[in-house]
C-alpha positions as CSV (number, residue, x, y, z in Angstrom):
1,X,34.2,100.8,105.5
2,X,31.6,99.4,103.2
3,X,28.3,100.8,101.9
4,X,26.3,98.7,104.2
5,X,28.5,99.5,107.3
6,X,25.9,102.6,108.8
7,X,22.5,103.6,109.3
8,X,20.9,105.7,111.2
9,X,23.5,107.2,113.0
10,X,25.0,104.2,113.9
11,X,27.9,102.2,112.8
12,X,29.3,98.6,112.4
13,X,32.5,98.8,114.3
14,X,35.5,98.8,111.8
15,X,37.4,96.1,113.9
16,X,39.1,92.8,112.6
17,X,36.4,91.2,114.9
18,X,33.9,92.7,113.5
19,X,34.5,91.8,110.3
20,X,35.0,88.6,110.9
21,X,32.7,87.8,112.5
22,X,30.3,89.5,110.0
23,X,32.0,87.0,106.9
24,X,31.6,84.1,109.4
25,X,27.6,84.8,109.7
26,X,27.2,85.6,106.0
27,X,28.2,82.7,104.7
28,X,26.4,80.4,107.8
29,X,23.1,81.6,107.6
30,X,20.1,82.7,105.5
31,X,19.6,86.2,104.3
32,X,16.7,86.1,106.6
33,X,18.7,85.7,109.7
34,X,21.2,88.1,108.5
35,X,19.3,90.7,107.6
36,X,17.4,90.3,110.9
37,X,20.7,89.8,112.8
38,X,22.5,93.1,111.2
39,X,18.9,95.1,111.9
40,X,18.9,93.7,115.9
41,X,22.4,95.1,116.0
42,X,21.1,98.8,114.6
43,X,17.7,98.7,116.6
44,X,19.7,97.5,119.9
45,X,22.5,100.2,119.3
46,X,19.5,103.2,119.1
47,X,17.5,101.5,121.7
48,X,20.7,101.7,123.8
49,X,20.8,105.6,122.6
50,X,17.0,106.4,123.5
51,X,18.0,104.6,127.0
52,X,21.2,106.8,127.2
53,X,22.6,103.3,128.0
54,X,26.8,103.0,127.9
55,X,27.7,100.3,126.1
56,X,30.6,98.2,124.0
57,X,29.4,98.6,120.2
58,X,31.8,95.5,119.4
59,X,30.1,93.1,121.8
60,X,26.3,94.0,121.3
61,X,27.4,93.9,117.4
62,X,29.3,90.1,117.5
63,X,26.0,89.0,120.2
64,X,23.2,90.0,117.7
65,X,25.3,88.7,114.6
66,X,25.3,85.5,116.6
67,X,22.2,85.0,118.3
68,X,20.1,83.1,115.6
69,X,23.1,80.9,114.6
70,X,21.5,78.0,116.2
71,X,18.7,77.7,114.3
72,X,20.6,76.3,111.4
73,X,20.5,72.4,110.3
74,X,23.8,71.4,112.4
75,X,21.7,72.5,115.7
76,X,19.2,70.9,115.0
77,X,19.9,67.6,116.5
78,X,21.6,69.3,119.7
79,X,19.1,68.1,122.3
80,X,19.7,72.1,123.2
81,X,18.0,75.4,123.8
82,X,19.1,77.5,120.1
83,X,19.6,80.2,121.8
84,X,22.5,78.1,123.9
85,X,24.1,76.6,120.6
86,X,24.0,80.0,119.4
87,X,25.6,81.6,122.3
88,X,28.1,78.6,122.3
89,X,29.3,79.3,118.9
90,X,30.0,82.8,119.9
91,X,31.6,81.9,122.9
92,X,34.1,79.8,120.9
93,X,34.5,82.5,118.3
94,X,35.6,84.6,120.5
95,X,37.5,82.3,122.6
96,X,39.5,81.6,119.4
97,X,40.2,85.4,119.1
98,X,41.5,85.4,123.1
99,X,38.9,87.5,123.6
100,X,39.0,88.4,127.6
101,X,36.8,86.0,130.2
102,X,34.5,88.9,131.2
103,X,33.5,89.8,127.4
104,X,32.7,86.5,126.1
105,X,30.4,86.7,129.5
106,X,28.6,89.1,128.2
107,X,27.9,88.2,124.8
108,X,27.5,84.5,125.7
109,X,24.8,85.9,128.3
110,X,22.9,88.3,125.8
111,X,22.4,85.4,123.5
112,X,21.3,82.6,125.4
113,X,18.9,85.3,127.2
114,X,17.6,87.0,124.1
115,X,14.1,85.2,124.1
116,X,13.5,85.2,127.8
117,X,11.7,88.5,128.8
118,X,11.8,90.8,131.9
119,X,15.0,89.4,132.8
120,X,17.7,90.9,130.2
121,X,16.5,94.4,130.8
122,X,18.7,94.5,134.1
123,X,21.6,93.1,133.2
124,X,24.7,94.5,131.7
125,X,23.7,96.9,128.8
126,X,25.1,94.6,126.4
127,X,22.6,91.9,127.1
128,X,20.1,94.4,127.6
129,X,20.0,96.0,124.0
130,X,20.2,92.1,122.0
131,X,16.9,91.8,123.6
132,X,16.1,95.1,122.6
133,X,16.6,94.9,119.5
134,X,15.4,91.1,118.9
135,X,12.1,92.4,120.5
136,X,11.8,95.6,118.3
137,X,12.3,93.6,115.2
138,X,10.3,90.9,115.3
139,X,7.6,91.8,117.8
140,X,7.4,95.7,117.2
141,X,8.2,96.5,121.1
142,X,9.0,99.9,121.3
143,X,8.3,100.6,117.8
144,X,7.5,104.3,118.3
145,X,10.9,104.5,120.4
146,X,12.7,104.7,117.2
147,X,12.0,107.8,114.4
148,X,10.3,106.8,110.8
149,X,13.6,108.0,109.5
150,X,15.8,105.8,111.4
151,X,13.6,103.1,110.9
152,X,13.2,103.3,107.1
153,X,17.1,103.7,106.8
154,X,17.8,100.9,108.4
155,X,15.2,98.4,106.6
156,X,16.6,99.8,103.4
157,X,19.5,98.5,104.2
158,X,18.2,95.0,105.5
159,X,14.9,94.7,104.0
160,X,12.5,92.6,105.4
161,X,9.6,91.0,103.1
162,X,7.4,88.8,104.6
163,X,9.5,89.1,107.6
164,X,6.7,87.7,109.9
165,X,5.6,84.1,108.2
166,X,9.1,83.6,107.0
167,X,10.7,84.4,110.6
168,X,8.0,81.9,112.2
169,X,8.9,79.2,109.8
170,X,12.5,79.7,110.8
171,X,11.9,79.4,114.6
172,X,9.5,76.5,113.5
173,X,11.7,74.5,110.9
174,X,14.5,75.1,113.6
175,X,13.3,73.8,117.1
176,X,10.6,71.2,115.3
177,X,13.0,68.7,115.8
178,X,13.4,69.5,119.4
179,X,10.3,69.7,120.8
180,X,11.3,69.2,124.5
181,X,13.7,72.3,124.2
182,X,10.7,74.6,123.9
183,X,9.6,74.1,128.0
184,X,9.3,76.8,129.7
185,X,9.6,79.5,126.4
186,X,8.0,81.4,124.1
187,X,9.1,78.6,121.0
188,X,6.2,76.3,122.2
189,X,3.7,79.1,121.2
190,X,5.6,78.6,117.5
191,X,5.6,75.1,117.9
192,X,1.7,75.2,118.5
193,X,0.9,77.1,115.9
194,X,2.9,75.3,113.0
195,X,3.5,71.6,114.5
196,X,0.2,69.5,114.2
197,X,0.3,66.9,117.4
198,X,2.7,69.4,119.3
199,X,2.0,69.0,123.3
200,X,3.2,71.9,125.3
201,X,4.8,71.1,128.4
202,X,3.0,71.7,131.2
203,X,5.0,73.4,134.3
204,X,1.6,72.0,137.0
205,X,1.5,69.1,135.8
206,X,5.4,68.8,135.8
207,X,5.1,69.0,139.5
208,X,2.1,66.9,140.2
209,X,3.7,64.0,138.6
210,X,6.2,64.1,139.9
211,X,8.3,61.1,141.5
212,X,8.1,62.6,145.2
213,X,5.2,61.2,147.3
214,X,3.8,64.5,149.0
């Protein structure tokens, strides 16, 4: 096990998985996203603990390593949701690894899920604590839930200076060229904020104008 392998009572699972799928991330991403990727896995894992929540450490560690991979340049031209290419790429990560049906479910699920709210909460713990943790890290929900400890051990080991601007230009610089993706989410708030000329979609006026005659 590496240095960097446990924090606050919780562990990166020692598996040939794991560790791949840790090398694949590292060299794919920013230290931004991983950093933020290894501290959703942590913050999921003792949210899962504070909710005495059973689940596979494996699968909520390979979903949060994964979940931001979409953001990158190569997605940006997808047409797609990020939070789809990024559950894609996991899906055939796994599938690669003949990975059973049911798990790839599960992580494909938490990922694609991970910015829509109220609904990941109850569904399979595994999808549950992504959320979890994405929302304790970069929106500070539940931030008392976790100990000043815990929480200091764990941004030791992922710091995270000017997390907030640089996360926002992240989310911006990655669905900017996808405007039309952001529908329906909470990227058009991002997209409002940073894009000058951005026009949110509107969901009423979606409906009014819509081909039928009634």
């Amino acid at each position: 096990m590496t240095s960097d392998s446990s924090a606050a009572g919780v562990r990166v699972p020692d598996s040939k998985l794991s560790r791949e799928a840790t090398e694949l991330v590292r060299d794919t991403v920013s230290d931004l996203i991983y950093d933020h990727s290894r501290r959703v896995y942590f913050f999921g894992a003792l949210q899962g603990r504070n909710r005495d929540l059973g689940f596979d450490p494996e699968l909520l560690y390979i979903a949060a390593m994964f979940h931001d991979l979409g953001l990158g340049e190569p997605f940006r031209r997808s047409g797609r949701r990020f939070e789809v290419d990024s559950a894609d790429e996991a899906r055939r990560f796994l599938q690669a690894r003949q990975v059973p049906e049911d798990s790839i479910r599960r992580v494909w699920t938490a990922i694609a899920l991970h910015t829509t709210p109220g609904i990941p909460e109850f569904m399979e713990p595994e999808v549950a604590l992504v959320t979890a943790g994405v929302e304790y890290d970069v929106l500070g929900i539940g931030y008392h839930d976790v100990t000043k400890g815990d929480r200091a051990a764990i941004v030791a080991l992922h710091p995270r200076p000017d997390f907030k601007q640089r996360i926002l230009q992240a989310f911006t610089e990655g669905v900017r060229p996808k405007p039309e993706t952001t529908f329906g989410n909470v990227k058009a708030d991002v997209l409002a904020h940073y894009v000058p000329g951005f026009e949110r979609g509107d969901f009423v006026r979606t409906i009014l104008d819509s081909p039928w005659a009634e």
